[in-house]
C-alpha positions in Angstrom: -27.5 46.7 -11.6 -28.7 43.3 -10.8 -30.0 41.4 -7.9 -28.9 38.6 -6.5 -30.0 34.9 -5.3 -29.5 33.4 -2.3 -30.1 30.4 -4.9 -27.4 30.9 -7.4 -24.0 32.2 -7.2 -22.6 34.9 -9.8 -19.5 34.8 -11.2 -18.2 38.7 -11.9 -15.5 39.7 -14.5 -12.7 41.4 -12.6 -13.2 44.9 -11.5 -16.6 45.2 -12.2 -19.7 44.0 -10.6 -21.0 43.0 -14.1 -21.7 39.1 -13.5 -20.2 37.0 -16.8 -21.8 33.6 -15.3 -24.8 32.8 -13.1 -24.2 29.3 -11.2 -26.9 27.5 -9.4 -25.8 26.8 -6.1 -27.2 23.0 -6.2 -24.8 22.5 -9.4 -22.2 23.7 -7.7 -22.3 21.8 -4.6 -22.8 18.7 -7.2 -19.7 19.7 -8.7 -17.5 19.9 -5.5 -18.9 16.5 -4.0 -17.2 14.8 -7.9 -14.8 16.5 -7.4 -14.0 15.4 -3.7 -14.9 11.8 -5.3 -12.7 11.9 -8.5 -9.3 11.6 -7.0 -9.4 8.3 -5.0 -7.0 6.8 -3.0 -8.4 3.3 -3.6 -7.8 3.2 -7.4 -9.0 1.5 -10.2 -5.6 1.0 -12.1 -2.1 1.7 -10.7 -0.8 2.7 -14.1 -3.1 5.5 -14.1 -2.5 7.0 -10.7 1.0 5.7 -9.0 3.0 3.9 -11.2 6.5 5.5 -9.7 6.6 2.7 -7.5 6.6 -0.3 -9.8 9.8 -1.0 -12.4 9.0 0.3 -16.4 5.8 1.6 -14.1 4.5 -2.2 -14.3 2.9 -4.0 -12.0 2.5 -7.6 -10.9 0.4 -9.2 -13.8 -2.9 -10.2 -12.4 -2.2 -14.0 -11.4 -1.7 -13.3 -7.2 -4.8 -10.5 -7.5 -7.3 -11.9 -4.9 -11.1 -12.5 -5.4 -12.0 -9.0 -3.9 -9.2 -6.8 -3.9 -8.4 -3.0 -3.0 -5.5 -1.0 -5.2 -4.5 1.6 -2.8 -1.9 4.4 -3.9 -0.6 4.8 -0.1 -1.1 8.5 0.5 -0.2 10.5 3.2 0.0 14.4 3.8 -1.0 14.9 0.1 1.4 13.2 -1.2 1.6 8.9 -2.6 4.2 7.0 -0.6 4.1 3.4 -1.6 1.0 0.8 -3.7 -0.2 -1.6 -1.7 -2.7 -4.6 -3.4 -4.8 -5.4 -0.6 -7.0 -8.7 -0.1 -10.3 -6.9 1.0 -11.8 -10.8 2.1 -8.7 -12.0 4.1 -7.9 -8.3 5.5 -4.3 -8.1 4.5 -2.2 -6.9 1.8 -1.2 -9.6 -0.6 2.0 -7.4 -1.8 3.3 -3.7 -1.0 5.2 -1.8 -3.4 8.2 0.8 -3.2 11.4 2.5 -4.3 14.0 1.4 -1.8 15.7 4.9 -0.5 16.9 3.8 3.1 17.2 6.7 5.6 17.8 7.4 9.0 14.9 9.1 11.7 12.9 8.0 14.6 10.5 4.8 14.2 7.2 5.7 14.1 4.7 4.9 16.8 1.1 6.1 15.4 -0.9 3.6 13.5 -3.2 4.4 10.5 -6.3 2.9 8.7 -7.3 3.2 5.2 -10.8 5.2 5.5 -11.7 4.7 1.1 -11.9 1.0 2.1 -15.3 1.9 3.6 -16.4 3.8 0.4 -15.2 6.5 -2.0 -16.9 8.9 -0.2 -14.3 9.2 2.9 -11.1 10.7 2.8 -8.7 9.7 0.5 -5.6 10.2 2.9 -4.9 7.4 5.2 -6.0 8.5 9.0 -5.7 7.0 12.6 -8.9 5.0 14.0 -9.4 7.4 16.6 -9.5 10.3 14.3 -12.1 8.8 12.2 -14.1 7.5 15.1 -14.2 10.6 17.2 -13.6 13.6 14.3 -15.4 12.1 11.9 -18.0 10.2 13.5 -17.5 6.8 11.8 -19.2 3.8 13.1 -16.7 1.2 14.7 -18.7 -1.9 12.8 -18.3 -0.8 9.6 -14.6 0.2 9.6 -14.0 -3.4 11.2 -16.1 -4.5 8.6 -13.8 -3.3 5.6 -10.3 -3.5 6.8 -7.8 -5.0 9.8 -8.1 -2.8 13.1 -5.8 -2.6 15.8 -7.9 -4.7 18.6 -7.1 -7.5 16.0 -3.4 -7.8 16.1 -3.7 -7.3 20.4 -3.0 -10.9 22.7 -1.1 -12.7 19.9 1.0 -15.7 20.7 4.3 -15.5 18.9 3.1 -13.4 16.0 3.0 -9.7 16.2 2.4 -6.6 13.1 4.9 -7.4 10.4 5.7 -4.5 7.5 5.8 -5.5 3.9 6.9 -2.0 2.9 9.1 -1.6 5.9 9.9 2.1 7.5 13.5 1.6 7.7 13.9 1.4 3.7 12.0 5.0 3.6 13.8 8.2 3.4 12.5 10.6 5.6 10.5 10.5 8.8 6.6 11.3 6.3 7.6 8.3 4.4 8.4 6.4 7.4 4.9 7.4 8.9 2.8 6.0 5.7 4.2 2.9 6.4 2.6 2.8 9.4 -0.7 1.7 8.1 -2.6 -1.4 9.0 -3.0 -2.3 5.0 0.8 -2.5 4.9 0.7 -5.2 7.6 0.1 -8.8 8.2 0.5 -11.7 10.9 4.0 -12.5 10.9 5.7 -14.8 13.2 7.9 -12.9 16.0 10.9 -14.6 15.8 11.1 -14.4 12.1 10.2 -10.4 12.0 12.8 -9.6 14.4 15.2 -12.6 13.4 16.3 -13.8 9.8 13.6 -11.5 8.1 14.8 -8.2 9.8 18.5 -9.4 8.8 17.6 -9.2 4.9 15.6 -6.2 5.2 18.9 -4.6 7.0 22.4 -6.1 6.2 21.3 -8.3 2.9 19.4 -5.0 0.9 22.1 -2.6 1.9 24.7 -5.1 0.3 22.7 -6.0 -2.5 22.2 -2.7 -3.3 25.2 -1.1 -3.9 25.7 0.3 -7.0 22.4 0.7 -7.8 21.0 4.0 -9.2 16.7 2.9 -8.7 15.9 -0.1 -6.3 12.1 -1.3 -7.2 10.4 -3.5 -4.4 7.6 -5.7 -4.2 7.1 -7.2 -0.9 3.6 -9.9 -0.5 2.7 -12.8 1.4 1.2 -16.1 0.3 -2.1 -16.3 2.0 -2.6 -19.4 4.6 -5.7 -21.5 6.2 -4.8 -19.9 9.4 -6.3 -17.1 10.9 -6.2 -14.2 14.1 -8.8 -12.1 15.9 -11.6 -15.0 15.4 -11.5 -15.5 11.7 -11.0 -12.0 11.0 -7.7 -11.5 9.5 -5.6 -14.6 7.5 -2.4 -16.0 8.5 -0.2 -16.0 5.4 1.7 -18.8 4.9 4.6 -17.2 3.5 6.3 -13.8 3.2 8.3 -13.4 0.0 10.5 -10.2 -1.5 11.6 -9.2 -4.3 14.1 -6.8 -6.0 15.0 -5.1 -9.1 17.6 -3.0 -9.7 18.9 -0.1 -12.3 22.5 -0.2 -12.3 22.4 2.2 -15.4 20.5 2.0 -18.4 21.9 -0.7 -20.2 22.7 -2.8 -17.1 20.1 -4.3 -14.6 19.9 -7.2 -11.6 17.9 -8.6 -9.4 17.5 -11.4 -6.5 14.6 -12.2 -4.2 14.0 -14.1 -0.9 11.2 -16.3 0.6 10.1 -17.6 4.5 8.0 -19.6 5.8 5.5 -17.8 8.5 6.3 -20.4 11.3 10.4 -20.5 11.0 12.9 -17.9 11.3 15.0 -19.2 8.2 15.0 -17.4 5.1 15.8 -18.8 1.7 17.7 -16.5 -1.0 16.5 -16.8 -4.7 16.9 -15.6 -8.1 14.1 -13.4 -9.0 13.0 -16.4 -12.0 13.0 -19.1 -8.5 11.0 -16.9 -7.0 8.7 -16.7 -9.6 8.5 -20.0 -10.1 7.8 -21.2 -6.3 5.2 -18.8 -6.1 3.0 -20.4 -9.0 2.8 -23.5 -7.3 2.3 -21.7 -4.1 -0.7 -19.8 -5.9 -1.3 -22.5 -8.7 -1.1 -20.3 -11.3 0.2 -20.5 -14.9 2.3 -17.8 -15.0 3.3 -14.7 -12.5 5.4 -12.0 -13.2 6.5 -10.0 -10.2 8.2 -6.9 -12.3 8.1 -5.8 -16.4 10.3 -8.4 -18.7 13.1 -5.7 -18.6 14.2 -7.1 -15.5 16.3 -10.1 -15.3 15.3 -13.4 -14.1 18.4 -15.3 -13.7 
C-alpha cells in the first residue's frame, strides 16, 4: 500500500497498483510546456523540418534572406502545406515555396495569421485574427506588431492581396485554405494579379508542365521603397517565379518569369536569366534559387 501526493504523480505497472515511477507534478508540467515549445512552426532550418517543398530538399542559398527574417513551415490542420521565408521588418514574404499539384475546389474566403511570429510560445498552426483575438485573448498591438493584418491591405488604390503560393496550384480544398495566410501575401498591383500574372499562374504552368512527374516552385518578390497601411507593410518592386521540373530521373527543365509591381506585362526567362536579374536587383554576388541539379539554361 502507499499513499499518494497531490504533489507528485505515480506511474503504476499495468494491473497492479504497485507505482514503478513517482513524478513530480512541477517536472511534469515543465516537460509538457518543451514539449508544446519543441515543434515550432517558425523554424530554425528548413532542411530540418520541411524540406518536401524545395528541389534535392534545397533551398534558396542565403543571398535574398532579409536582415530579420521568419522561416515558417506553413502548417495547417496538423499537417505542412508550403515554406514561406518571410521579411519580419517589411512584413511580407520575400519568397513562398511548393510542389505544384493543381486541383479543382472552391476558392477560399477565410484569412489566417501566423500566431509563432509573436513568439514560440503560441500555437504553431496558422489561425484567423479573430480566433486569436477573441479565443485566445491576444493583444491586437502586438500581433500588428509582428506580422501584416488585414486592416492593412483595406482602401488600397489599384493594389489589392496577391498569393505567392497561389491556391489554384494546390490540390485539395486544406491545401487551398493554407494559402490563405497573410505571410503568403504581398502588395501586388490589381491589374497585373488579375491580368498577365494570373495568365502564367493558369495557362503558361499548365503548359509548361506537362510531362512532368514533380514540379518544384519558388515564388518571391523583390522588395521596393514603397510602402501601404502608413509605413507598415513594403511595396515590392517586383514579383518573380520560378520552376523546376523532374521529367524522370535522368531528365530535368526549368523556366521562370519576372514583373514589374506597376505594369501588367510579364517577361518569360530561363531559370540562369532569372538568376542573374535578380542579383543586380538584390546586388548580390551570387543567388541560387533551386540545388545545382536543376538546369539553368
Amino acid at each position: 500500500m502507499f499513499t499518494p501526493s497531490l504533489n507528485s504523480i505515480y506511474i503504476c505497472s499495468p494491473g497492479t497498483e504497485e507505482p514503478l515511477a513517482l513524478v513530480p507534478m512541477l517536472l511534469l508540467l515543465l516537460l509538457f510546456q518543451f514539449s508544446m515549445l519543441g515543434n515550432s512552426e517558425v523554424v530554425t532550418s528548413f532542411e530540418n523540418t520541411c524540406p518536401q517543398f524545395f528541389f534535392r530538399e534545397t533551398p534558396p542559398n542565403d543571398a535574398i534572406k532579409p536582415a530579420n527574417p521568419a522561416q515558417i513551415c506553413q502548417l495547417y490542420k496538423n499537417q505542412y502545406r508550403f515554406a514561406t521565408l518571410y521579411d519580419r521588418d517589411n512584413r511580407i514574404p520575400i519568397y513562398s515555396a511548393y510542389v505544384y499539384q493543381p486541383g479543382y475546389g472552391k476558392r477560399p474566403d477565410s484569412w489566417m495569421v501566423e500566431p509563432q511570429l509573436m513568439g514560440s510560445n503560441y500555437q504553431k498552426e496558422m489561425a484567423t485574427e479573430w480566433t486569436l483575438l477573441n479565443d485566445i485573448g491576444v493583444d491586437q498591438g502586438l500581433l500588428n506588431k509582428s506580422q501584416a493584418v488585414l486592416q492593412d491591405y483595406k482602401n488600397l488604390t489599384n493594389f489589392n492581396r496577391g498569393h505567392l503560393n497561389p491556391s489554384g496550384h494546390q490540390p485539395d480544398p486544406d491545401y487551398r485554405a493554407a494559402t490563405f495566410t497573410l505571410t503568403n501575401i504581398v502588395p501586388q498591383f490589381m491589374k497585373l494579379n488579375s491580368g498577365k500574372w494570373n495568365n502564367y499562374e493558369q495557362e503558361e504552368m499548365m503548359s509548361r508542365t506537362e510531362g512532368c512527374a514533380t514540379t518544384y516552385v519558388v515564388v518571391g518578390v523583390v522588395p521596393g521603397n514603397n510602402y501601404i497601411a502608413g509605413g507598415r507593410v513594403n511595396k515590392p518592386s517586383h514579383i518573380w517565379s520560378a520552376a523546376c521540373c523532374e521529367i524522370d530521373n535522368n531528365r530535368r527543365k526549368s523556366w521562370a518569369v519576372i514583373a514589374l509591381n506597376d505594369q501588367n506585362a510579364v517577361e518569360l526567362l530561363t531559370l540562369g536569366e532569372l538568376e542573374e536579374k535578380l542579383v543586380g536587383l538584390y546586388r548580390k554576388e551570387e543567388i541560387l534559387l533551386f540545388d545545382s541539379d536543376c538546369p539553368r539554361q
